[in-house]
Backbone of each chain as nested JSON, in Angstrom:
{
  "chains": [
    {"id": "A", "residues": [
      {"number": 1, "name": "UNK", "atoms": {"N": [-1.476, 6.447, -15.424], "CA": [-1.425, 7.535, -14.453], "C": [-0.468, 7.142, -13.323]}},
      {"number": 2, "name": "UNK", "atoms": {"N": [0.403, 7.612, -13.486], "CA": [0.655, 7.804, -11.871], "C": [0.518, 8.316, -10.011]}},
      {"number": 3, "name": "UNK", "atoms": {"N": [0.98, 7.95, -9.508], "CA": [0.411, 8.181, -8.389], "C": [1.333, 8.214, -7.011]}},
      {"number": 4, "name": "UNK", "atoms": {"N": [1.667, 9.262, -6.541], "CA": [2.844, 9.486, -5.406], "C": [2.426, 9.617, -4.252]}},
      {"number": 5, "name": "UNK", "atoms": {"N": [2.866, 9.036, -3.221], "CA": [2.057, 8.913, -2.126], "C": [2.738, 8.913, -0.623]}},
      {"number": 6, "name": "UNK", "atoms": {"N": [2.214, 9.881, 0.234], "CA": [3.082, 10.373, 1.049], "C": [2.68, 10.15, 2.907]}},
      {"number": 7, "name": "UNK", "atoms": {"N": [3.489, 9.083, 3.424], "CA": [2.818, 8.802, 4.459], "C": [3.596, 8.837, 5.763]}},
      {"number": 8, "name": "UNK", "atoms": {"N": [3.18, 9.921, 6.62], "CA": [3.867, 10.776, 7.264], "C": [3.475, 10.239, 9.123]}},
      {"number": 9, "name": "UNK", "atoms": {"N": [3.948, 10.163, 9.753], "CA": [3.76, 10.323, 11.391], "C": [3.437, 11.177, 11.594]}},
      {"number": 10, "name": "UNK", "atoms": {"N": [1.704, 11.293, 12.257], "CA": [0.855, 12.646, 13.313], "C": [2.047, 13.167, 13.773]}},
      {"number": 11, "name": "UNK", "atoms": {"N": [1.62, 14.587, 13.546], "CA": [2.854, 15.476, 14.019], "C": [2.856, 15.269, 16.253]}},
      {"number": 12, "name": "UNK", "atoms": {"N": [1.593, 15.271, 16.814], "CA": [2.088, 14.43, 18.424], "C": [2.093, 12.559, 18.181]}},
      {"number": 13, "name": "UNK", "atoms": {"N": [2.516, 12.443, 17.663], "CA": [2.462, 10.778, 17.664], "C": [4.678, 10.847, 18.088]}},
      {"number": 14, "name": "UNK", "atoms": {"N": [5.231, 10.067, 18.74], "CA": [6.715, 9.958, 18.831], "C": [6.856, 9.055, 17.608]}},
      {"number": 15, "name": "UNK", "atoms": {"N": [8.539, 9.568, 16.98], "CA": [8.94, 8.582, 15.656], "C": [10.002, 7.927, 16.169]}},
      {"number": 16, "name": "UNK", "atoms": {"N": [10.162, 7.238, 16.961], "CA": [11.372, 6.851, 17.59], "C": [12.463, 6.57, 16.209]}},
      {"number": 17, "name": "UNK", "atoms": {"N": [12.104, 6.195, 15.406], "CA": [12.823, 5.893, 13.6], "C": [13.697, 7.509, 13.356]}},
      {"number": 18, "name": "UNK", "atoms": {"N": [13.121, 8.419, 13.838], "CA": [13.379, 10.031, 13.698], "C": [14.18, 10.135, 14.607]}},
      {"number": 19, "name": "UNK", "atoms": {"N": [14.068, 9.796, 15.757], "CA": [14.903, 10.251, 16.876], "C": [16.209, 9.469, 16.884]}},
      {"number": 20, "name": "UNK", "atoms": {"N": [16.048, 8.36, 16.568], "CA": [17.609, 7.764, 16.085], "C": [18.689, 7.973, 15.114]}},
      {"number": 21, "name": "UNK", "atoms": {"N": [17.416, 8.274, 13.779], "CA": [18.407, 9.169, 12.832], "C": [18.845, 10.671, 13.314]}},
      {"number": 22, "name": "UNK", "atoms": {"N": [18.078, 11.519, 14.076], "CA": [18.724, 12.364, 14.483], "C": [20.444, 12.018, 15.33]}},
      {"number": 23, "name": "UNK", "atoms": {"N": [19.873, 11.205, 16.456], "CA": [21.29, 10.998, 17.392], "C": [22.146, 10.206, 16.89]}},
      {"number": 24, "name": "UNK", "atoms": {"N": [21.651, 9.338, 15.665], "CA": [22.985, 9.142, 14.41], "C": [23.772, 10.13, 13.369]}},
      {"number": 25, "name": "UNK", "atoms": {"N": [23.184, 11.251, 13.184], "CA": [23.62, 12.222, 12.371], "C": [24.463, 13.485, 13.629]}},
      {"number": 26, "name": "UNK", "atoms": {"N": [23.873, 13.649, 15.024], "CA": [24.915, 14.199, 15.833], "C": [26.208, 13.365, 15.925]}},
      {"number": 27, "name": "UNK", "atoms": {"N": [26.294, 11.865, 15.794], "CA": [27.424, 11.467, 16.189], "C": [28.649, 11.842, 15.27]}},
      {"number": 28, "name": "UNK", "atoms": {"N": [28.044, 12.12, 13.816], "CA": [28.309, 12.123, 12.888], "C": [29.379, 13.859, 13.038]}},
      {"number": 29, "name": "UNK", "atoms": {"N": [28.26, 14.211, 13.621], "CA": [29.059, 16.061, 13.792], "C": [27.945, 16.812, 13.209]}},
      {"number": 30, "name": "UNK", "atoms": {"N": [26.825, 16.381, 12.912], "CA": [25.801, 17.283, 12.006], "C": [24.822, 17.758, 13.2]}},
      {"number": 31, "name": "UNK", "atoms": {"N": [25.855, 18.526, 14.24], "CA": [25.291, 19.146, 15.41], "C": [23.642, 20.298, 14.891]}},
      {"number": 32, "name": "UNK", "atoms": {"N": [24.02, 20.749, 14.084], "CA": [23.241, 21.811, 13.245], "C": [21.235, 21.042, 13.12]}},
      {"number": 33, "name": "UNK", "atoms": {"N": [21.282, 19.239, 13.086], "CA": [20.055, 18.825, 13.173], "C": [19.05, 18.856, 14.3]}},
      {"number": 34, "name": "UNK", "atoms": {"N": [18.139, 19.329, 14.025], "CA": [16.938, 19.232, 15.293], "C": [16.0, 18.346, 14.969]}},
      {"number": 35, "name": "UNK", "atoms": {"N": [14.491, 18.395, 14.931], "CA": [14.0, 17.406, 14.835], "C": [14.28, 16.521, 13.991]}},
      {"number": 36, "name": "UNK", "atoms": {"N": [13.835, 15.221, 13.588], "CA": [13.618, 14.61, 12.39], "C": [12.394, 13.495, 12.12]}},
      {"number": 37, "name": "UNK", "atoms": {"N": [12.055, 13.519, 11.022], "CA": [10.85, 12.809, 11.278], "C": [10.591, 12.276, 10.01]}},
      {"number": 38, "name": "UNK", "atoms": {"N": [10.511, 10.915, 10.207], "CA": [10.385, 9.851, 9.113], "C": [9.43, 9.511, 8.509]}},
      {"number": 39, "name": "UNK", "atoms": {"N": [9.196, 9.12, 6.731], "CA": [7.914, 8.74, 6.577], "C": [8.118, 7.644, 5.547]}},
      {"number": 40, "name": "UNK", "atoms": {"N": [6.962, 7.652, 4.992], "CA": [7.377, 6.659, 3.357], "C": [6.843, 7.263, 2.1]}},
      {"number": 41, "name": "UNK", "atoms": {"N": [7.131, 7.101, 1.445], "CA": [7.269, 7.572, 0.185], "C": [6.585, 6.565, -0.751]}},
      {"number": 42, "name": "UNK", "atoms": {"N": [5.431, 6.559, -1.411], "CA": [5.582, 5.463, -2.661], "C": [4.777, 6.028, -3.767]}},
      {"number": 43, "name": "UNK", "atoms": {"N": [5.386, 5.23, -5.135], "CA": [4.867, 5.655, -6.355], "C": [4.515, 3.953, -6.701]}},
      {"number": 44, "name": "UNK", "atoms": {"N": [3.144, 4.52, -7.181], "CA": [2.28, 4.139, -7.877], "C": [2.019, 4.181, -9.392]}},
      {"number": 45, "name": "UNK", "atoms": {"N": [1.637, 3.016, -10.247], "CA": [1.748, 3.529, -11.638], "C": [-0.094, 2.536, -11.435]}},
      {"number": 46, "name": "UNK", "atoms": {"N": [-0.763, 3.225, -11.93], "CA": [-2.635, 3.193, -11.992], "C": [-2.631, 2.96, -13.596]}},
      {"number": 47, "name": "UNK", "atoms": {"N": [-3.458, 1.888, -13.904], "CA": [-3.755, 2.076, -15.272], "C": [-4.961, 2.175, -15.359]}},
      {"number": 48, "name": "UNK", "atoms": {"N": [-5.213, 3.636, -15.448], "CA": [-6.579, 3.886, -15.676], "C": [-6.504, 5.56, -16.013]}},
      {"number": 49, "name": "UNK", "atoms": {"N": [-7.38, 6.253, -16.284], "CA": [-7.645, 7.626, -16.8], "C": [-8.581, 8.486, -16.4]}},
      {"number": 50, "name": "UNK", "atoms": {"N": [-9.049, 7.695, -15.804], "CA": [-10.335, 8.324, -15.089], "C": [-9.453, 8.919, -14.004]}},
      {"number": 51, "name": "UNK", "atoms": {"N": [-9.331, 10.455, -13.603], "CA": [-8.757, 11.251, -12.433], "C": [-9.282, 10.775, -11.211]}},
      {"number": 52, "name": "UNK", "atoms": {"N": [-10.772, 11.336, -11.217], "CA": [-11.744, 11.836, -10.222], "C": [-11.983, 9.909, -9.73]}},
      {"number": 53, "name": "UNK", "atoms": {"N": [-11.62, 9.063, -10.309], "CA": [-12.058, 7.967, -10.385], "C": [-10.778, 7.294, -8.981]}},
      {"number": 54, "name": "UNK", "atoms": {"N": [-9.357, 7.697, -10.016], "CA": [-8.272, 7.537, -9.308], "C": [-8.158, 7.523, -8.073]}},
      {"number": 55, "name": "UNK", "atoms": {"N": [-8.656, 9.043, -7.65], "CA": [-8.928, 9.917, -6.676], "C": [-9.209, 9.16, -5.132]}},
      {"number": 56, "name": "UNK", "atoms": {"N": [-10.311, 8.785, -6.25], "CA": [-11.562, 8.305, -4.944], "C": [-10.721, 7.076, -4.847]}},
      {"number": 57, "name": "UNK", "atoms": {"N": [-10.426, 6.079, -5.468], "CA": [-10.199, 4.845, -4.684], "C": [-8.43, 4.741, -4.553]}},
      {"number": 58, "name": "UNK", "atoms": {"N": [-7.579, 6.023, -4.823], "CA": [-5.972, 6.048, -3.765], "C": [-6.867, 5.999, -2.625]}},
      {"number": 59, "name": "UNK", "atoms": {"N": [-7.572, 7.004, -2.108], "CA": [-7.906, 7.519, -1.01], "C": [-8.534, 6.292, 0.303]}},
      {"number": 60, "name": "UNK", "atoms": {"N": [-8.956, 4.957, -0.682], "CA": [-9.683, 3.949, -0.084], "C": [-8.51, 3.43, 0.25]}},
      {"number": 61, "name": "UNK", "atoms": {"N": [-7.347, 2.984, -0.761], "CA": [-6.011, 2.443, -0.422], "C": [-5.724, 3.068, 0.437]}},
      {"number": 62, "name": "UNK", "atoms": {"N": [-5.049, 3.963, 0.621], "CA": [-3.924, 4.934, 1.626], "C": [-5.071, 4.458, 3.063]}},
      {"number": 63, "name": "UNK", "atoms": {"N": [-6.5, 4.478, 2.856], "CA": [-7.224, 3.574, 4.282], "C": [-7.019, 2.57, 4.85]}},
      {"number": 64, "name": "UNK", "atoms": {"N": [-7.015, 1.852, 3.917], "CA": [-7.114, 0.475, 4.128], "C": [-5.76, -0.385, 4.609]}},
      {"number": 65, "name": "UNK", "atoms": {"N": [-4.524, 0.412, 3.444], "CA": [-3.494, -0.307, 3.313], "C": [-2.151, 0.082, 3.57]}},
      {"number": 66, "name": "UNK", "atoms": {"N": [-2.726, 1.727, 2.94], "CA": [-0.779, 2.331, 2.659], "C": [-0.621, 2.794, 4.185]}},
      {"number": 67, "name": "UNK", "atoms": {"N": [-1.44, 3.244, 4.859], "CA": [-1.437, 4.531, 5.998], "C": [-2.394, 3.602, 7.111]}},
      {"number": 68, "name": "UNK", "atoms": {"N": [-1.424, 3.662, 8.098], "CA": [-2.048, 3.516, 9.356], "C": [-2.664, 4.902, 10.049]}},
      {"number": 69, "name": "UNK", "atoms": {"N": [-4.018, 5.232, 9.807], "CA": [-4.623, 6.95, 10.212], "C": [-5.03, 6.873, 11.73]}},
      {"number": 70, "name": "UNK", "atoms": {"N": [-4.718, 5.764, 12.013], "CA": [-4.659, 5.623, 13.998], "C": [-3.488, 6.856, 14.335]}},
      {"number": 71, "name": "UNK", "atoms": {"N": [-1.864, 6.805, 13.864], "CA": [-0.831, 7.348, 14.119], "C": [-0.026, 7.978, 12.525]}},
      {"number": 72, "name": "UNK", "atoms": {"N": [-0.632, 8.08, 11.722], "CA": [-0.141, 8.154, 10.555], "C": [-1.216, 9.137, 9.631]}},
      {"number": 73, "name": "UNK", "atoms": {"N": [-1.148, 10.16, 8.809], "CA": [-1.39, 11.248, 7.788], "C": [-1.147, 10.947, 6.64]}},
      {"number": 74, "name": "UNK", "atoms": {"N": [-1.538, 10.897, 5.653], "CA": [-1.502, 10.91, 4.099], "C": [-1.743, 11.82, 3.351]}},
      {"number": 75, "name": "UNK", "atoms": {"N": [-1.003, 12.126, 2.085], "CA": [-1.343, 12.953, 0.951], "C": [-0.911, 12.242, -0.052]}},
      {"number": 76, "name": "UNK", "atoms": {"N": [-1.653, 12.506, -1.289], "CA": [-0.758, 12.149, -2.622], "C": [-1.254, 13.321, -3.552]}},
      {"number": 77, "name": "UNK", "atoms": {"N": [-0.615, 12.79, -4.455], "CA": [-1.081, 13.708, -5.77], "C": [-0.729, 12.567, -6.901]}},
      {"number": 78, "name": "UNK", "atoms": {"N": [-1.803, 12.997, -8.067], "CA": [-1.956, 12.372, -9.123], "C": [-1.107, 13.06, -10.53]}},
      {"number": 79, "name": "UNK", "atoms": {"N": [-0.557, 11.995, -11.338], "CA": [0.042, 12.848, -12.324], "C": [0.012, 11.882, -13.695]}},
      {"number": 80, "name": "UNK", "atoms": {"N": [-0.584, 12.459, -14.834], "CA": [-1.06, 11.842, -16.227], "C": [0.476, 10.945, -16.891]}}
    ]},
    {"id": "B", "residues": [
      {"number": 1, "name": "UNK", "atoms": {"N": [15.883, 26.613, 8.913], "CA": [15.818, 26.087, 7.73], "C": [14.968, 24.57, 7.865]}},
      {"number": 2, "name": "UNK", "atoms": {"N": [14.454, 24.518, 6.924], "CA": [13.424, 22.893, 6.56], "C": [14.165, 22.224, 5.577]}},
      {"number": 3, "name": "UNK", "atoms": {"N": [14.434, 20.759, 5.389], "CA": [14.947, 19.973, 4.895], "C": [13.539, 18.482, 4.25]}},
      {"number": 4, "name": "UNK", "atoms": {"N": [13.798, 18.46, 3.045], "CA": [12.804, 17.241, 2.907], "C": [14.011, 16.389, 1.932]}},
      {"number": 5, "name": "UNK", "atoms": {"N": [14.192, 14.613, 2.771], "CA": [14.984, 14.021, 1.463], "C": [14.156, 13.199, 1.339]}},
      {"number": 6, "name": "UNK", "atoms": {"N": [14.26, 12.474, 0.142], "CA": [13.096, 11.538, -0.46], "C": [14.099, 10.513, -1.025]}},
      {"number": 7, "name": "UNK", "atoms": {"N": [13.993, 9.549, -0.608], "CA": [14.948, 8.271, -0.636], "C": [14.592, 7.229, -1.291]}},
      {"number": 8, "name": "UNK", "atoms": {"N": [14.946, 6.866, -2.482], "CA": [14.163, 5.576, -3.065], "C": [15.482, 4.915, -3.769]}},
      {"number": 9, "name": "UNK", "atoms": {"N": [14.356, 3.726, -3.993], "CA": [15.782, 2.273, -4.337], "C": [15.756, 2.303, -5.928]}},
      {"number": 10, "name": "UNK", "atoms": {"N": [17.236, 2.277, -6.357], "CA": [17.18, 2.774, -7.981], "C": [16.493, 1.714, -8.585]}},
      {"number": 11, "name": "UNK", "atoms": {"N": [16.657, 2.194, -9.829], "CA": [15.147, 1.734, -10.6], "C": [15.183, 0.065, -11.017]}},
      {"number": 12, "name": "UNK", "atoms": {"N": [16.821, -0.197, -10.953], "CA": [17.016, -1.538, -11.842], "C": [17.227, -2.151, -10.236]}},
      {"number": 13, "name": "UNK", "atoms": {"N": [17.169, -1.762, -9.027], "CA": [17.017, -2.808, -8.147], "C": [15.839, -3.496, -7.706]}},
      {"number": 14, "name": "UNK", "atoms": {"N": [15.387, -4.405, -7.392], "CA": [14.632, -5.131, -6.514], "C": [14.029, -4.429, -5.687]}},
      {"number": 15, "name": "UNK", "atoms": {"N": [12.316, -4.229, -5.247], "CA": [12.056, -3.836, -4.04], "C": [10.673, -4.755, -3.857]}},
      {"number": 16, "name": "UNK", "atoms": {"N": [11.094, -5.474, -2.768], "CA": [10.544, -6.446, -2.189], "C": [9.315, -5.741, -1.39]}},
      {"number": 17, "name": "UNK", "atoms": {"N": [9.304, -4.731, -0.785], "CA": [8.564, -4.292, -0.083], "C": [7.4, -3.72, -0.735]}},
      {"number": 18, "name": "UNK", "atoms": {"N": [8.058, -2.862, -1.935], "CA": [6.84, -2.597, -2.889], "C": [5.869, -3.811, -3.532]}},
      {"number": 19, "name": "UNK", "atoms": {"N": [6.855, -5.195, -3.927], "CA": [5.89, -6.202, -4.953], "C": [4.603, -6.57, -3.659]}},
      {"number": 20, "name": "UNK", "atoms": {"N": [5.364, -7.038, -2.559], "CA": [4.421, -6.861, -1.354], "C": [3.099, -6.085, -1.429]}},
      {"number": 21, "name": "UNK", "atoms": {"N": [3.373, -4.464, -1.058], "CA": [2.062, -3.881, -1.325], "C": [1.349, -4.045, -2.373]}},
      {"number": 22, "name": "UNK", "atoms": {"N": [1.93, -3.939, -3.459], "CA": [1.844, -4.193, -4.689], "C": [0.534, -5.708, -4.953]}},
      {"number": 23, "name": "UNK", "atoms": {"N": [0.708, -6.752, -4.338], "CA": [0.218, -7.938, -3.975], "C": [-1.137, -7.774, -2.82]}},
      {"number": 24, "name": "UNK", "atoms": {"N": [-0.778, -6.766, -2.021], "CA": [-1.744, -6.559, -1.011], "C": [-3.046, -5.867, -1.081]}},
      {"number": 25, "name": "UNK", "atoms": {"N": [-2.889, -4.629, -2.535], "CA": [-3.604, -4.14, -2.812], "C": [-4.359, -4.661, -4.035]}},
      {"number": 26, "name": "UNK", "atoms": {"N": [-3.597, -5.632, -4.686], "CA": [-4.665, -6.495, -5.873], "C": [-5.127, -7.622, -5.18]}},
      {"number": 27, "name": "UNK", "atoms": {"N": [-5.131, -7.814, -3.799], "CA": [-5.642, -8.888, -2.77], "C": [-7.373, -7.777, -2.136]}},
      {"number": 28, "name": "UNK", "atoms": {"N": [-7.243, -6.681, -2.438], "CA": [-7.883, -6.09, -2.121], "C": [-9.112, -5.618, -3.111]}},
      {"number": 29, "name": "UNK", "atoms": {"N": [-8.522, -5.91, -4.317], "CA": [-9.381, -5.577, -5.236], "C": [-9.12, -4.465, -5.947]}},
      {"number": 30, "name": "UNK", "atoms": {"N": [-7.765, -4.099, -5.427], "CA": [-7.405, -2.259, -6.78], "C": [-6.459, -3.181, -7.753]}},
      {"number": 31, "name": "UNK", "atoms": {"N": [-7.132, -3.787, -8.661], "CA": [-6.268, -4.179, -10.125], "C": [-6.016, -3.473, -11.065]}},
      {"number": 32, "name": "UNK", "atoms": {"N": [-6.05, -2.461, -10.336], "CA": [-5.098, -1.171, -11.977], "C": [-4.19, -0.987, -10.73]}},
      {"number": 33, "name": "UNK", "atoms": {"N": [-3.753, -0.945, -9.773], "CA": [-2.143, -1.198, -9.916], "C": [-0.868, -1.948, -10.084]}},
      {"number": 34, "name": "UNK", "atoms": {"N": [-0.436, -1.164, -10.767], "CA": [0.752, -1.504, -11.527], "C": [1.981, -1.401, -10.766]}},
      {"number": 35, "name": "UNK", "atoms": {"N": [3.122, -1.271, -11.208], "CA": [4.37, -1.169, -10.584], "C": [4.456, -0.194, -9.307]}},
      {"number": 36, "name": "UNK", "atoms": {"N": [4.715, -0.87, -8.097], "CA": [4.237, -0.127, -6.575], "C": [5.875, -0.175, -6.15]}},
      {"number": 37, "name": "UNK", "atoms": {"N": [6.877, 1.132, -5.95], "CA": [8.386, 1.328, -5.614], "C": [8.189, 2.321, -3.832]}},
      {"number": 38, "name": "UNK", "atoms": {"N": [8.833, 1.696, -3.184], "CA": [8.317, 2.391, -1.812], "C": [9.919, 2.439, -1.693]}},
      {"number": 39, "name": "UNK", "atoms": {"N": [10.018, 4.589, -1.107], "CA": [11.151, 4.714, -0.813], "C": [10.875, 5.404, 0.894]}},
      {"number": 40, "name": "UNK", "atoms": {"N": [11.687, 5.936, 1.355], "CA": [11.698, 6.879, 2.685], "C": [11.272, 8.663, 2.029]}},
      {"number": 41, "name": "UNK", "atoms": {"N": [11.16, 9.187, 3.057], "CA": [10.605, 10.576, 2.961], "C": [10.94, 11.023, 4.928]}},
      {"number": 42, "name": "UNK", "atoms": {"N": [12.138, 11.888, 4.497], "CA": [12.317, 12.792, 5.653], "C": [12.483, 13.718, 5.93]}},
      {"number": 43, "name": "UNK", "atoms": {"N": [11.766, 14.8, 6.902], "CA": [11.654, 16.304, 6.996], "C": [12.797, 16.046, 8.197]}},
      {"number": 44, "name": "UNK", "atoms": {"N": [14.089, 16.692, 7.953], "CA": [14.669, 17.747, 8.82], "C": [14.416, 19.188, 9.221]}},
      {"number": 45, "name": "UNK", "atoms": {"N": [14.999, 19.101, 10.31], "CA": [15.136, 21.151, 11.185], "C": [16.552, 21.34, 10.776]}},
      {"number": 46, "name": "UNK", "atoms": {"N": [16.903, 22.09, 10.73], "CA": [18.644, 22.832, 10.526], "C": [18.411, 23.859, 10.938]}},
      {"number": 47, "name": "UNK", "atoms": {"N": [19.298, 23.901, 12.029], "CA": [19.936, 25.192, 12.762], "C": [21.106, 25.697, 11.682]}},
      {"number": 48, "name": "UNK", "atoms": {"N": [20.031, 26.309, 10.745], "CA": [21.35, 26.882, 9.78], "C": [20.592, 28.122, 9.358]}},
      {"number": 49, "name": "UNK", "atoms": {"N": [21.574, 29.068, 8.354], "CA": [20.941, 30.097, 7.728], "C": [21.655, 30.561, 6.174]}},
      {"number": 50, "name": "UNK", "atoms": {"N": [22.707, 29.453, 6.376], "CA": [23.375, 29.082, 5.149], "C": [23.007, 28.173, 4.009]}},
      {"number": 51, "name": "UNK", "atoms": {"N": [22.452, 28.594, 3.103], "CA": [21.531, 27.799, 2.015], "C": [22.93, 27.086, 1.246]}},
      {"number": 52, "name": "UNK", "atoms": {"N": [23.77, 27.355, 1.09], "CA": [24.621, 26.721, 0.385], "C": [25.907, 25.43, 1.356]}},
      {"number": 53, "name": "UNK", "atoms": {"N": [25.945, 26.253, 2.437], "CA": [26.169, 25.265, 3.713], "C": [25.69, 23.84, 3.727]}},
      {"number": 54, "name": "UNK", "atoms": {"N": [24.054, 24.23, 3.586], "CA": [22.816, 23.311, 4.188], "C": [22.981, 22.507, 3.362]}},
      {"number": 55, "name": "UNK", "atoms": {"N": [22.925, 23.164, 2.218], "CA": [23.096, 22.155, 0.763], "C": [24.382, 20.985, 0.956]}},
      {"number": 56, "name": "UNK", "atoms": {"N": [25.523, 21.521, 1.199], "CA": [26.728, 20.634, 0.689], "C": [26.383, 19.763, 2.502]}},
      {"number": 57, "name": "UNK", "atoms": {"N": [26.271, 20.466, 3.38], "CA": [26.514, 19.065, 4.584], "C": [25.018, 18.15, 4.413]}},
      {"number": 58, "name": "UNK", "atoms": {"N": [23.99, 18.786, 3.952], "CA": [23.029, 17.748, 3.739], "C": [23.569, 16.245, 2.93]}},
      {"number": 59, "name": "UNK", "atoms": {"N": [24.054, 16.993, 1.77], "CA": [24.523, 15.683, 0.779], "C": [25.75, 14.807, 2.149]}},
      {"number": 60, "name": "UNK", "atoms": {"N": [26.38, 15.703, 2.079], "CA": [26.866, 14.305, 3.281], "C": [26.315, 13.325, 3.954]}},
      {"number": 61, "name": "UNK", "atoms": {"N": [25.595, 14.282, 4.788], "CA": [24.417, 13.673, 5.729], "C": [23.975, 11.933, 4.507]}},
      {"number": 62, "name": "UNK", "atoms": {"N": [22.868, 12.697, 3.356], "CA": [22.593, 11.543, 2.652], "C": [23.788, 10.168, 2.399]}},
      {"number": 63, "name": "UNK", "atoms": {"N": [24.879, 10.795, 2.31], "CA": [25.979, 9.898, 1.47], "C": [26.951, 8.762, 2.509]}},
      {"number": 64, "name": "UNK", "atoms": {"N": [26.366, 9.509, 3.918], "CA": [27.117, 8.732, 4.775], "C": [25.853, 7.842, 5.908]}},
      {"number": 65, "name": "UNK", "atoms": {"N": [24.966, 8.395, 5.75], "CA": [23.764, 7.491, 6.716], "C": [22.345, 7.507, 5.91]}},
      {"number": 66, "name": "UNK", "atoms": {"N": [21.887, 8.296, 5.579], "CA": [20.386, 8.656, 5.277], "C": [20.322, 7.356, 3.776]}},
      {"number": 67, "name": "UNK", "atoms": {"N": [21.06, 7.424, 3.048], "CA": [20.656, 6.459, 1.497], "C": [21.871, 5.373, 2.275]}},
      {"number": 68, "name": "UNK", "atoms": {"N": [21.403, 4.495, 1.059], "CA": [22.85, 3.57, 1.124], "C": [22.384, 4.067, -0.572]}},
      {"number": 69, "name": "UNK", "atoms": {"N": [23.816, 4.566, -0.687], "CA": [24.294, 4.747, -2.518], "C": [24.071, 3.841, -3.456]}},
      {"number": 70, "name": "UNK", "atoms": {"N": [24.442, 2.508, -2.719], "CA": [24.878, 0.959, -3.678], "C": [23.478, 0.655, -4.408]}},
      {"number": 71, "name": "UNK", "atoms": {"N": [22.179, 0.942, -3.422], "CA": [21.042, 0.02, -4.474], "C": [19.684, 1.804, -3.807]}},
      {"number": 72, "name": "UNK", "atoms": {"N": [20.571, 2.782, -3.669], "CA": [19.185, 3.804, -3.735], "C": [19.75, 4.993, -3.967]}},
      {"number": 73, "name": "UNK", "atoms": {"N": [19.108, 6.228, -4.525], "CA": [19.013, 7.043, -5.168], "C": [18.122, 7.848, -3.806]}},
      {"number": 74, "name": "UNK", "atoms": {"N": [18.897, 9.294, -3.742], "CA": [18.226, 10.334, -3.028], "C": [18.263, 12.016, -3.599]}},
      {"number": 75, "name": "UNK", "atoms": {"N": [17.252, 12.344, -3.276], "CA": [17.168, 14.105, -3.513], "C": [16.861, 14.493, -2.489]}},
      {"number": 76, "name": "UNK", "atoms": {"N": [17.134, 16.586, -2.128], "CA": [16.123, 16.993, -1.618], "C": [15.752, 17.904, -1.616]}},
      {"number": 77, "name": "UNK", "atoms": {"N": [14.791, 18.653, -0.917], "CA": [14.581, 20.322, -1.058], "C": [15.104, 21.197, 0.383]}},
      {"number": 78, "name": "UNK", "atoms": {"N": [15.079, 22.005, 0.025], "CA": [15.395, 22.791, 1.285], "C": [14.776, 24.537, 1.225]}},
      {"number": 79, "name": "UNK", "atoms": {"N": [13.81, 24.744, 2.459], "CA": [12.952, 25.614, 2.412], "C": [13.461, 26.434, 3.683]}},
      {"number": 80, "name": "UNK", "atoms": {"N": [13.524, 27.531, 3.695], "CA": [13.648, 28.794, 4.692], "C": [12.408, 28.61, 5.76]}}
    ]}
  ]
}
């Protein structure tokens, strides 16, 4: 199973990581950008089959490990 | 316009950061994971209304700051 996992900055939390790539992409001429806001991305490969099983313990990871939920949001989704 | 690019390191490179988590979470006790690849994930704003515009200066955007080409691979979507 795989497993994609999406870990995003609280939308009031500051991304200072965002705000630099923004005022790097104006220097650039890509006047047209407004916010920006950075996250991480990761895939997971689970060897196991159990969904509901999966489920429950991404959800303990992305706690524990992937996602800081002090300043940080998570989603994933699961895929066979 | 909304912008999402999703940035990851191609497949035959090295990612140190993933074997890391990868290590952190079978330190934890999740031993069904397997191969752990951690890329970036970024939502842009565009002051645009040109979908085909958005499209070709985005890829810039990616090709000149957002990826490095040499060892990562990027896509993205773009939503009204």
């Amino acid at each position: 199973m795989k497993a994609t996992v999406y870990v995003t900055i609280k939308e009031n939390v500051l991304d200072p990581q965002g705000v630099a790539v923004q005022g790097g992409l104006h220097s650039l001429g890509f006047n047209e950008v407004g916010k920006v806001r950075i996250g991480k991305y990761l895939e997971l490969e689970l060897d196991t089959t159990d969904r509901a099983e999966a489920e429950a313990r991404l959800k303990v990871m992305c706690e524990k490990l992937l996602a800081n939920t002090v300043v940080e949001d998570y989603r994933f989704e699961l895929e066979d």
